[in-house]
C-alpha positions as CSV (number, residue, x, y, z in Angstrom):
1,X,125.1,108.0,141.1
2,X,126.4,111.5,139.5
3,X,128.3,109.5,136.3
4,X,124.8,107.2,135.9
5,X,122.9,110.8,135.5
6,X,125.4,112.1,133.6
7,X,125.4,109.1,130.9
8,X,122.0,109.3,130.7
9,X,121.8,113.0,130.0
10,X,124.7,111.8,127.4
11,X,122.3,109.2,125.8
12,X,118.9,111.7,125.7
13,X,120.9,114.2,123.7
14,X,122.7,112.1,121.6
15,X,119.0,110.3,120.7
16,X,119.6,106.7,121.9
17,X,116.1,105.9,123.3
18,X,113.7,104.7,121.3
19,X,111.3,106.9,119.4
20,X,107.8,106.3,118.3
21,X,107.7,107.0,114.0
22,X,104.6,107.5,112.5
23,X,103.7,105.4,109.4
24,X,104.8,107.8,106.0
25,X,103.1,106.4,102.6
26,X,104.2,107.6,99.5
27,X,101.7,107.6,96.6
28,X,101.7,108.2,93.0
29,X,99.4,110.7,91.6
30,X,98.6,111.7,87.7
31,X,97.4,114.9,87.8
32,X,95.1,117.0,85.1
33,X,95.6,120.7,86.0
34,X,93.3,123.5,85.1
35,X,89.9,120.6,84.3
36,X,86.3,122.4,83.8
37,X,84.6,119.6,85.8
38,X,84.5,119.3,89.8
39,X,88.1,118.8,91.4
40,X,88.2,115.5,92.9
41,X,89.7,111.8,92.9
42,X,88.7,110.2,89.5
43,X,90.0,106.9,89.8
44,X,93.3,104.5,89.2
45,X,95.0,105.4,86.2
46,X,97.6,102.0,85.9
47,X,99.8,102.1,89.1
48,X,99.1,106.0,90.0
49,X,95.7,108.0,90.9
50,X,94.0,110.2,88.9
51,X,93.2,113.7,90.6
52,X,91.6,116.4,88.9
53,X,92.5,120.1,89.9
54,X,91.0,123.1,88.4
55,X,94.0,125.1,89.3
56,X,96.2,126.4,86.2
57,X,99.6,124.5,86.3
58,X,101.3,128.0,86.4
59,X,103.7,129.1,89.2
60,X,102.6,126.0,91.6
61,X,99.3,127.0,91.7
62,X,98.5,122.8,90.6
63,X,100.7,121.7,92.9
64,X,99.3,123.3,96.0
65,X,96.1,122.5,94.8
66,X,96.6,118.9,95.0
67,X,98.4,118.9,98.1
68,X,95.2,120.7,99.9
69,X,92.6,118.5,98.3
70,X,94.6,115.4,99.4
71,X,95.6,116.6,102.7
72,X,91.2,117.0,103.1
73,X,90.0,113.9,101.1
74,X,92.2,112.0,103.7
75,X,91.5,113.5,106.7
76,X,95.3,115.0,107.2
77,X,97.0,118.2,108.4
78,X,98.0,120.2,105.6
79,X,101.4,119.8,106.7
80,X,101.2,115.9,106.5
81,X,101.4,115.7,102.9
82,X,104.7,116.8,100.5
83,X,105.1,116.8,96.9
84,X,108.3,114.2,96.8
85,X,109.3,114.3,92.8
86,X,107.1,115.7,89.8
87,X,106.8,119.1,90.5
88,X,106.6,120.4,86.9
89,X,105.1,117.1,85.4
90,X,101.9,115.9,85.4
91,X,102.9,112.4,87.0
92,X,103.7,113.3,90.8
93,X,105.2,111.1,94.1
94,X,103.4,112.3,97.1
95,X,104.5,111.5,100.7
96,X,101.8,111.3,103.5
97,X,102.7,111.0,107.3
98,X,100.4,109.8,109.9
99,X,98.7,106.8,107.6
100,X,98.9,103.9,106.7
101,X,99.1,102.7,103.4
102,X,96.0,100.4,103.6
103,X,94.3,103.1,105.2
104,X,95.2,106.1,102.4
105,X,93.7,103.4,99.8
106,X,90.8,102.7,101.5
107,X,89.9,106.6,101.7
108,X,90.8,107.2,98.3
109,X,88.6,104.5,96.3
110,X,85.8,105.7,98.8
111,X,86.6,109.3,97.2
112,X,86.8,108.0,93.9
113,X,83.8,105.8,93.9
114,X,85.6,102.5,94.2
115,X,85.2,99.8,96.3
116,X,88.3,98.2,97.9
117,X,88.6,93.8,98.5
């Protein structure tokens, strides 16, 4: 009985039971930094979205911006969404966790205006 405990104290620390993961997506974004008009989804741009920030692209300032307006067109915490790659460019890899792929491009055409098959 005392080894059976013991190997199963063993097995929680070392992580062996099965886990629950939530879904990530990662998403490719073409940003315009610092526009005049409203920030906001503006549409597909080839295989990437087009946001618009009106956020300068000085210090991070963009990149934060994007992040936030994401994290609310979507319906996420804050901390759910990371820049991935792209930090100084204007083409960016997000990663999302907590929804599904189908589900993120559902919620973006409907912020963009678009209607999804």
């Amino acid at each position: 009985m005392f080894r059976q405990a013991l190997l199963r104290r063993r097995l929680v620390s070392q992580g062996h039971y099965p886990r629950v993961v939530a879904p990530t997506t990662r998403l490719r974004l073409r940003v315009a930094p610092g526009a005049s008009r409203s920030p906001g989804i503006v549409g597909r741009h080839g295989e990437a979205w087009k946001v618009r920030v009106g956020a300068p692209p000085e210090r991070g300032k963009a990149n934060e911006a994007v992040l936030a307006l994401l994290a609310e067109i979507l319906a996420v915490p804050r901390s759910s969404v990371a820049l991935v790659s792209g930090g100084g460019s204007r083409d960016k890899i997000v990663e999302l966790a907590g929804i599904e792929p189908d589900e993120t491009e559902r919620r973006l055409a409907s912020a963009g205006g678009q209607e999804t098959g």
